[in-house]
VMD Tcl script that draws the C-alpha trace (Angstrom):
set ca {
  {26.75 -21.12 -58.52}
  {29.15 -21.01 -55.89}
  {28.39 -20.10 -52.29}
  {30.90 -17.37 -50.21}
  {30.83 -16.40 -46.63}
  {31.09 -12.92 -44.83}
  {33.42 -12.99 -42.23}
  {33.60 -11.35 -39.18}
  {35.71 -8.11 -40.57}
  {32.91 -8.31 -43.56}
  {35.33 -9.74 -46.04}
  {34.58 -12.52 -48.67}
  {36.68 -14.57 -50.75}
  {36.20 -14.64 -54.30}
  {36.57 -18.46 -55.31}
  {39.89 -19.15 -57.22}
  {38.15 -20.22 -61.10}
  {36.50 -16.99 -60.93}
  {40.08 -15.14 -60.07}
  {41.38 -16.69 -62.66}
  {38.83 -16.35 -65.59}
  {38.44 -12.51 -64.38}
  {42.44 -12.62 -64.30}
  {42.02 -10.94 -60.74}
  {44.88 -9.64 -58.97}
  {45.57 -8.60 -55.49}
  {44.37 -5.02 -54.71}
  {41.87 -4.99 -58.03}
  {39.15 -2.45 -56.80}
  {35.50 -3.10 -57.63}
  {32.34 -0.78 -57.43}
  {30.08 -2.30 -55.69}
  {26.04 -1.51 -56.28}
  {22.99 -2.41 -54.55}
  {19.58 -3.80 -56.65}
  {17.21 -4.42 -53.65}
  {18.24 -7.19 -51.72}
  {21.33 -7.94 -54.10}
  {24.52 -6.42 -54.77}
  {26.62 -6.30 -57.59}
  {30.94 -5.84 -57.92}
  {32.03 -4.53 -60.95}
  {35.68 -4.17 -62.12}
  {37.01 -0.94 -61.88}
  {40.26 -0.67 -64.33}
  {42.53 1.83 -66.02}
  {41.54 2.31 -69.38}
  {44.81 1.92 -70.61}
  {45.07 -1.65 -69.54}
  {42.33 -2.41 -71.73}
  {44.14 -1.71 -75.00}
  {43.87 -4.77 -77.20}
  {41.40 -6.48 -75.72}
  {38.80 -6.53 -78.45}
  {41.76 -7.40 -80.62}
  {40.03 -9.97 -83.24}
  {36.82 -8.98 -82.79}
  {34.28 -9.94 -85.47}
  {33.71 -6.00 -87.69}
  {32.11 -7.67 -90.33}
  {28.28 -6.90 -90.26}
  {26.08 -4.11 -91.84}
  {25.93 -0.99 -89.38}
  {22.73 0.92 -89.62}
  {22.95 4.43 -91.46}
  {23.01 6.82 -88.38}
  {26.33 4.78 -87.04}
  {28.72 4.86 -89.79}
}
mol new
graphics top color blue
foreach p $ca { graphics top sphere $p radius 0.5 }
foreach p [lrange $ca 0 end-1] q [lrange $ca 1 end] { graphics top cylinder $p $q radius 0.2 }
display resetview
């Protein structure tokens, strides 16, 4: 776990291996949502930029009847 800090105009710094595995980029937006005392940030992307991304995905298992 990595520790950020707010700063005074209430802006954090996401640490750099996280921007990188996430393959952030400047001016990604996020929605952000509050569980009690905790918030989460969610990406928030065009759907069209996630073509291919399950690309070689494992489809070999038995589906239950009702989801064929």
């Amino acid at each position: 776990m990595q520790i950020v800090t707010i700063s005074s105009k209430f802006q954090i710094v996401i640490p750099k291996d996280i921007r990188e595995k996430l393959n952030l980029r400047s001016w990604d937006n996020f929605q952000v949502l509050q569980y009690g005392n905790r918030f989460e940030l969610f990406i928030v992307r065009d759907i069209r930029k996630s073509r291919g991304f399950l690309k070689g995905m494992n489809t070999d298992f038995e589906r239950e009847d009702d989801r064929l």
